[in-house]
N, CA, C and O atoms as a MOPAC input file, in Angstrom:
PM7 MOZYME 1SCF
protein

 N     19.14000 1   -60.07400 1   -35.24200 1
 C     20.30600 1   -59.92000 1   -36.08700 1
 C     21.55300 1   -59.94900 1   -35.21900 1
 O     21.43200 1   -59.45200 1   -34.09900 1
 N     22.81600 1   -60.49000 1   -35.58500 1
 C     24.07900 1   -60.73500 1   -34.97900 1
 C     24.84100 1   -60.19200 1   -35.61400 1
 O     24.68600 1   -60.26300 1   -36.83300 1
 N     25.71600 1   -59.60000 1   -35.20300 1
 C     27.34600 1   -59.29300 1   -35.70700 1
 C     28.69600 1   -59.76000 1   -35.03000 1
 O     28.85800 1   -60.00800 1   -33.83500 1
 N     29.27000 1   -59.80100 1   -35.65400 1
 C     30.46700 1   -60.04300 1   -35.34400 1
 C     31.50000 1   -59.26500 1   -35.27300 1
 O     32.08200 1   -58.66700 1   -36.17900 1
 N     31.72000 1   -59.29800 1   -34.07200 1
 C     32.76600 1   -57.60000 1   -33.59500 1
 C     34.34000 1   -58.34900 1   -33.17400 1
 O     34.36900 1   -58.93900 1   -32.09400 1
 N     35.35000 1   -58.32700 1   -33.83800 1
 C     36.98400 1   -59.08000 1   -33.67000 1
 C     36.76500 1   -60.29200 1   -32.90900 1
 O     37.09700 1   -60.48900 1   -31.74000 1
 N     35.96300 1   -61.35500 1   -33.97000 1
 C     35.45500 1   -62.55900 1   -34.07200 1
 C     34.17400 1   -62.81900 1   -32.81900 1
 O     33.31600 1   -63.69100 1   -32.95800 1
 N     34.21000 1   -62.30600 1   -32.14700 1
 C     32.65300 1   -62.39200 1   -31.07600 1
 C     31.81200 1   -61.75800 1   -32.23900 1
 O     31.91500 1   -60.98500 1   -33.19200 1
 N     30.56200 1   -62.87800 1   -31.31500 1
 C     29.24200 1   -62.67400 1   -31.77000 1
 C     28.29500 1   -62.00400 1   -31.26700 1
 O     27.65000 1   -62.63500 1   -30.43000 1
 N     27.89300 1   -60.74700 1   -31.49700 1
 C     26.96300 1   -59.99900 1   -30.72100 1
 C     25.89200 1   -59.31700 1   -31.54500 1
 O     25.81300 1   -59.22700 1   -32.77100 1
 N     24.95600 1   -58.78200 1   -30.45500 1
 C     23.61500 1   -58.38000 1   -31.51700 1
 C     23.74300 1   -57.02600 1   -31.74500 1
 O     24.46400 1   -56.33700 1   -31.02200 1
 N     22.87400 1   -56.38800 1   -33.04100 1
 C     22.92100 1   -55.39200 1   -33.68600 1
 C     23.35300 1   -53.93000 1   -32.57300 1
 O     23.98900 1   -52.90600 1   -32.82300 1
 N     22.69600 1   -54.40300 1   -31.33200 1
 C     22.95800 1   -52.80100 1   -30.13200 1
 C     23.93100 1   -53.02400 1   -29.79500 1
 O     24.47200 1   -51.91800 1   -29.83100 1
 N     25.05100 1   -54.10300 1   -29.25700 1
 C     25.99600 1   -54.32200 1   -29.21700 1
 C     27.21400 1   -53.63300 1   -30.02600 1
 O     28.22300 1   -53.07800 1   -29.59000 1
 N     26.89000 1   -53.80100 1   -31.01700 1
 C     28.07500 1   -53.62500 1   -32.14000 1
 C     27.57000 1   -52.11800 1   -32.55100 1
 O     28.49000 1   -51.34700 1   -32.82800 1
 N     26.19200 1   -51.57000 1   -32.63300 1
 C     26.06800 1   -50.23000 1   -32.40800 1
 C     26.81500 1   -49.47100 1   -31.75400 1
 O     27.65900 1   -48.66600 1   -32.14900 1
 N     26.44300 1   -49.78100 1   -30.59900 1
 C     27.10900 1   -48.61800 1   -29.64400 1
 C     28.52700 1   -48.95000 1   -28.90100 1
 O     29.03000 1   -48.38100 1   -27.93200 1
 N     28.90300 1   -49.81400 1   -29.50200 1
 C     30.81500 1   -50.18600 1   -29.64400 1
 C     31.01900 1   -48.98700 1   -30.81300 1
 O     31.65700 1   -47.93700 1   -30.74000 1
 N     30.33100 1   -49.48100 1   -31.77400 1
 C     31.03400 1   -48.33200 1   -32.84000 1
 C     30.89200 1   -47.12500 1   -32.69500 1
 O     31.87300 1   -46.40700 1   -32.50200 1
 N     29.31900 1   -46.51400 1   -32.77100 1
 C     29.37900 1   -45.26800 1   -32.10000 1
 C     29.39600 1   -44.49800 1   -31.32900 1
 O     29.19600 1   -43.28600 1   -31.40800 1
 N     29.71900 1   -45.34100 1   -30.22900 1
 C     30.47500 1   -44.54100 1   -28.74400 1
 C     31.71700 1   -44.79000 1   -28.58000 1
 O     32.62200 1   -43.96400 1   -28.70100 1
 N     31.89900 1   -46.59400 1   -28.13200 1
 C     33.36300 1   -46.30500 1   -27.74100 1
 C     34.32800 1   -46.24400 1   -29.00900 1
 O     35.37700 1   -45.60900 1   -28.89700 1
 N     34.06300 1   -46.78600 1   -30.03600 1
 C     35.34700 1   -46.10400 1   -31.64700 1
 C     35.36000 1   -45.07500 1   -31.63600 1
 O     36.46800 1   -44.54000 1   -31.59100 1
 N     34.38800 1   -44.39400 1   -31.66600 1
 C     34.23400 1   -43.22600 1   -32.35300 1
 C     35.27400 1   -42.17900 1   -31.02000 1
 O     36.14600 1   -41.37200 1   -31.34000 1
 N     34.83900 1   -42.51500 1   -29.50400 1
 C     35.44400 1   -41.61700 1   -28.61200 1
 C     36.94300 1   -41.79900 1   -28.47300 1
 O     37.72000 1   -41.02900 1   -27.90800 1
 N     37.29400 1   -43.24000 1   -29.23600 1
 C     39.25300 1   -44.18600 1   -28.77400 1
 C     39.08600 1   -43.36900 1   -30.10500 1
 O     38.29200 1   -42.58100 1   -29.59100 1
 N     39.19100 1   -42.88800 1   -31.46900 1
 C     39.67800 1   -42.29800 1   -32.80200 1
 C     39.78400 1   -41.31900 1   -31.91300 1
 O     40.76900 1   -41.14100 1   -31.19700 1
 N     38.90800 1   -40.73400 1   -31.92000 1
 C     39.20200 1   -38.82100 1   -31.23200 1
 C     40.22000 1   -38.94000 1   -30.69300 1
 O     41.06800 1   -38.35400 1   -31.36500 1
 N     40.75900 1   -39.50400 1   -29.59000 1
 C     41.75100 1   -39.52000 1   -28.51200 1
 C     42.88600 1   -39.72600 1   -29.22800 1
 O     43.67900 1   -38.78700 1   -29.16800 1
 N     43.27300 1   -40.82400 1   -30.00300 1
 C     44.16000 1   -41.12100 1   -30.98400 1
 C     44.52400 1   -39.76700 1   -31.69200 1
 O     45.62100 1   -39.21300 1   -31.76200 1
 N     43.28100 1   -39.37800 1   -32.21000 1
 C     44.20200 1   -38.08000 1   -33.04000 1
 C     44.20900 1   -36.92200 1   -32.11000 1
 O     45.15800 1   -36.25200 1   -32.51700 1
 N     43.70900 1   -36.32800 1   -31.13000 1
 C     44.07200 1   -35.82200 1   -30.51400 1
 C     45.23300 1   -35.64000 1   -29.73300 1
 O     45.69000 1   -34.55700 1   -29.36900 1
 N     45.91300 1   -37.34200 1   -29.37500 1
 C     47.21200 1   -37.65700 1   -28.83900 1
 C     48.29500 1   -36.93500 1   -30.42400 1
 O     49.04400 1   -35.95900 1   -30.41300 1
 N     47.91100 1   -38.01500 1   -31.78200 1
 C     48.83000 1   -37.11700 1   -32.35500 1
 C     49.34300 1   -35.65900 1   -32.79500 1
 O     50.48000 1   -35.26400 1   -33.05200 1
 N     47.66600 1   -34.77000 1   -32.78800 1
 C     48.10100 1   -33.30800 1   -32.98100 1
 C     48.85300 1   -32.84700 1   -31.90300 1
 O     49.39600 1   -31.81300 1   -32.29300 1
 N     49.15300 1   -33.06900 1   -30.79800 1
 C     49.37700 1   -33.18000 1   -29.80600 1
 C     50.69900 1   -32.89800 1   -30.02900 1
 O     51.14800 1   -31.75300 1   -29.97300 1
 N     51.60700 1   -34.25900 1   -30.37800 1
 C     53.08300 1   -34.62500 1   -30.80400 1
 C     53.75500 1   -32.92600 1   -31.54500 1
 O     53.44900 1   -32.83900 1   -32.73400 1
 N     54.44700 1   -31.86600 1   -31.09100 1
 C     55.08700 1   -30.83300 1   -31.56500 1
 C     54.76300 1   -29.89400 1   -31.36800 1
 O     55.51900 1   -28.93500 1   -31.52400 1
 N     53.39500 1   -29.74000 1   -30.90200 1
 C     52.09500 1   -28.41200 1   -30.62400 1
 C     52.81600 1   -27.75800 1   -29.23000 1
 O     53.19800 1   -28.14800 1   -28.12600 1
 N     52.74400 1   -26.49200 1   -30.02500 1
 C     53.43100 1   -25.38000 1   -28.72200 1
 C     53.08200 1   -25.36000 1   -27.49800 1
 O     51.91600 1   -25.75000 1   -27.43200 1
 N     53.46800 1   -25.12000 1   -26.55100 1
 C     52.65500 1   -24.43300 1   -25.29700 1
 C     51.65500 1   -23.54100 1   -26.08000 1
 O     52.05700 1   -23.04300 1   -27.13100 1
 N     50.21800 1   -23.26100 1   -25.60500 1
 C     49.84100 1   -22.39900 1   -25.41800 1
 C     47.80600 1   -22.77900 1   -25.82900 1
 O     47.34500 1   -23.84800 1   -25.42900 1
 N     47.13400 1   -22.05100 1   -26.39400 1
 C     45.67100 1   -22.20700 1   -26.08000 1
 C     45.04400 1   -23.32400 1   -26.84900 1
 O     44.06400 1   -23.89900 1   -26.37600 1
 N     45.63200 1   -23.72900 1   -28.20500 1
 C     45.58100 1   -24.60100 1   -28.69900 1
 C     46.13000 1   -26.17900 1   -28.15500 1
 O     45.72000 1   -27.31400 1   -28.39700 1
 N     46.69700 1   -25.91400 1   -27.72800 1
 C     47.25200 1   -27.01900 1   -26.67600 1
 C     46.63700 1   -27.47300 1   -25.85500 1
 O     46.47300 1   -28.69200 1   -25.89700 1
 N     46.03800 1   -26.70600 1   -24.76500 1
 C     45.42200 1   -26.41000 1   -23.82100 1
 C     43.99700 1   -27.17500 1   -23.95800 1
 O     43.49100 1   -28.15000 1   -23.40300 1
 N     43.57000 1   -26.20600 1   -25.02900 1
 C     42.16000 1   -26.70200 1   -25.39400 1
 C     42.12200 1   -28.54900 1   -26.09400 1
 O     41.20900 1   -29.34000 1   -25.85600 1
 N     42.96800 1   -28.75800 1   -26.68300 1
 C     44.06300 1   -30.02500 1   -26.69700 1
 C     43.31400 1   -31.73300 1   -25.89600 1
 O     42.70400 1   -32.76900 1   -26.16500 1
 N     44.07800 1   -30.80500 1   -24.59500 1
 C     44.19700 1   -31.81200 1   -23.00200 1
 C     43.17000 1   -31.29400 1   -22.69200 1
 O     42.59100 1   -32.26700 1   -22.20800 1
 N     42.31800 1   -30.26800 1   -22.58100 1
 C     40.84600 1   -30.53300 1   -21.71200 1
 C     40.13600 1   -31.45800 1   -22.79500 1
 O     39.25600 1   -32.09100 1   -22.21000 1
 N     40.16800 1   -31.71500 1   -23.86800 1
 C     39.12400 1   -32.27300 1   -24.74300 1
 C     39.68200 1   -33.77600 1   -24.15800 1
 O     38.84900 1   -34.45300 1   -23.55500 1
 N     40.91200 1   -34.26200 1   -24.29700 1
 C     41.36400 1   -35.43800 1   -23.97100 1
 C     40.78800 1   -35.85300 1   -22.36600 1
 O     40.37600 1   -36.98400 1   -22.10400 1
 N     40.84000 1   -34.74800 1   -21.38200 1
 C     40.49700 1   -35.27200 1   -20.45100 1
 C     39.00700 1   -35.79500 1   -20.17900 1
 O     38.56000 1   -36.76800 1   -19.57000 1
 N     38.38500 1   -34.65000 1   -20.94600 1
 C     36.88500 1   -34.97700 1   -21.18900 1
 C     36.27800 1   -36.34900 1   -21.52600 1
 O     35.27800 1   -36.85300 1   -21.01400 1
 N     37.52400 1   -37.14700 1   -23.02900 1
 C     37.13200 1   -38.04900 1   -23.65400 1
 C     37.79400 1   -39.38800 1   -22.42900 1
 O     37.59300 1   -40.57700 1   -22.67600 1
 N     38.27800 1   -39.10700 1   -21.63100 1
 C     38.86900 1   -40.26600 1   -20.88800 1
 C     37.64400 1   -40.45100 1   -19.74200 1
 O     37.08900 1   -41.54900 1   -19.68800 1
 N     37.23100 1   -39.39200 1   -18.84200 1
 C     35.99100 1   -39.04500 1   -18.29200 1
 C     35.26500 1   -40.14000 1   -18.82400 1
 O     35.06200 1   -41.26500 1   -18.36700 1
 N     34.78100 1   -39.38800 1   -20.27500 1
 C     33.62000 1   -40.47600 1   -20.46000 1
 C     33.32800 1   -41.71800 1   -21.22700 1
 O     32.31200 1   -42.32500 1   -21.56600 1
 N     34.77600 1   -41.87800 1   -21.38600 1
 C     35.32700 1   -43.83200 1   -21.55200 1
 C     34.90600 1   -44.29800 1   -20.18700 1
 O     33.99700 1   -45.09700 1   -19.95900 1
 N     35.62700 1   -43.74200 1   -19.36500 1
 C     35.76900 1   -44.88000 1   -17.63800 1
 C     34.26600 1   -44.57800 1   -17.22800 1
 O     33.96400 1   -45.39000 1   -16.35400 1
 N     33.16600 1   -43.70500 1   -17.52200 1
 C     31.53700 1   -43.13100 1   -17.50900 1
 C     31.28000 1   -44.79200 1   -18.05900 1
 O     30.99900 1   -45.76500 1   -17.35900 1
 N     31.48100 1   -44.73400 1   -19.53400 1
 C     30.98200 1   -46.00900 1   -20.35800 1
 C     31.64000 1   -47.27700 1   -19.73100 1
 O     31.38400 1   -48.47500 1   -19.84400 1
 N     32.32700 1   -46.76900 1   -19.21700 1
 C     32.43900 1   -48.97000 1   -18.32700 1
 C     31.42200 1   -49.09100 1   -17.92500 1
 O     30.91500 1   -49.91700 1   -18.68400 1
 N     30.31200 1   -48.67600 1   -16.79900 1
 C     29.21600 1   -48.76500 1   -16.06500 1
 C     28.25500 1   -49.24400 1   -17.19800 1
 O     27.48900 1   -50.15700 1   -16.88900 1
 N     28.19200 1   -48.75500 1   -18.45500 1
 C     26.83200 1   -49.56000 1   -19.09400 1
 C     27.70700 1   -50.33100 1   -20.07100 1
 O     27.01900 1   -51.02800 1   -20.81600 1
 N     29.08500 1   -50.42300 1   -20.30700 1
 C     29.85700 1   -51.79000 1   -21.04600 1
 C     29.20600 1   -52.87900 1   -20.41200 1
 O     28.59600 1   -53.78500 1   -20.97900 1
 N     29.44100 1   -52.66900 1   -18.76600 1
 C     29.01600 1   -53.98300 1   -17.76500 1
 C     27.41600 1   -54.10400 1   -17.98300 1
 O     26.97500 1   -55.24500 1   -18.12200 1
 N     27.15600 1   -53.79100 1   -17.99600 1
 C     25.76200 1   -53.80700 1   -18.46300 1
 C     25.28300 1   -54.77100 1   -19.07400 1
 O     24.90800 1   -55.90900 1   -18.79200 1
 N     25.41300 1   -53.58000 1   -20.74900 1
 C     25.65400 1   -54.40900 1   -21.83600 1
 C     25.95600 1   -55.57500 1   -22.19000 1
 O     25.23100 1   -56.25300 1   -22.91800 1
 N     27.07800 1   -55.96400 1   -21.71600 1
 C     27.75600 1   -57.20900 1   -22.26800 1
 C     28.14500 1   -58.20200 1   -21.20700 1
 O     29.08900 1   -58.98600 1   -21.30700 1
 N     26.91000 1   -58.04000 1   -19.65300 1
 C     26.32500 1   -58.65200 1   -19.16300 1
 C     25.90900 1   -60.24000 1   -19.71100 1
 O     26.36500 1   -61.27000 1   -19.21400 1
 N     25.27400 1   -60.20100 1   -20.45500 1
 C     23.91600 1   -61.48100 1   -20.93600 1
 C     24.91100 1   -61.98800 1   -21.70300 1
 O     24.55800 1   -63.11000 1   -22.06700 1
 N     26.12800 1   -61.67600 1   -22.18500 1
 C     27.22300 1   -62.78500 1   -23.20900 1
 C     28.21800 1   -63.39600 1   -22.10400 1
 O     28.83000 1   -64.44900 1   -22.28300 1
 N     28.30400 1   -62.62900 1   -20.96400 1
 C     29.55600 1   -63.09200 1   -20.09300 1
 C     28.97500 1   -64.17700 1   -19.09900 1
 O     29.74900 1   -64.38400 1   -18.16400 1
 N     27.98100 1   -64.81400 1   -19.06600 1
 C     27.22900 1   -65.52500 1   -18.47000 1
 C     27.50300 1   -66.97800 1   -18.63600 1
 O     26.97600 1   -67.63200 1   -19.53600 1
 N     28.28900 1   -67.45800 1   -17.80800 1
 C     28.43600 1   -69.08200 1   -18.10000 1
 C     27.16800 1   -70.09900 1   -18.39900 1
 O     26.15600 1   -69.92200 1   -17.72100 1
 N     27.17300 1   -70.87100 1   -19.11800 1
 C     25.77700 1   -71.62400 1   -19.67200 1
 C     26.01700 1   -72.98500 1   -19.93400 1
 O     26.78300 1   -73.35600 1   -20.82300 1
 N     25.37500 1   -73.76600 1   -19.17500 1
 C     25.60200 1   -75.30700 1   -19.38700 1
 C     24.98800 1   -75.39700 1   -20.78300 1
 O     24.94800 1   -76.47800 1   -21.37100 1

């Protein structure tokens, strides 16, 4: 089975674990950046930016099996 992820063609694990790793971890961050926007100093805040730092952690973690992954499509082919 194939999908099609912003016009590429890739197979069902592909487009899996695009969606439920890296979407799902770039939304969090997104709204985390906006609660963010007015939020006081203080523990709520705090707790805030460690979650953000966490989710950036383990974006640049997920490059190592992106390359992986999407290995066998980046492959030039006569």
């Amino acid at each position: 089975m194939e999908i099609t992820l912003n016009g590429y063609v890739f197979d069902k694990e592909i487009a899996e674990y695009v969606d439920k790793t890296i979407w799902h971890l770039a939304i969090e961050l997104e709204c985390l950046d906006s609660e963010l926007e007015g939020m006081p100093v203080g523990k709520e805040r705090s707790k805030n930016v460690k979650r953000k730092v966490e989710i950036k952690k383990q974006l640049y973690e997920e490059l190592k099996t992106l390359e992986n992954k999407f290995a066998k499509y980046l492959q030039l082919q006569h």
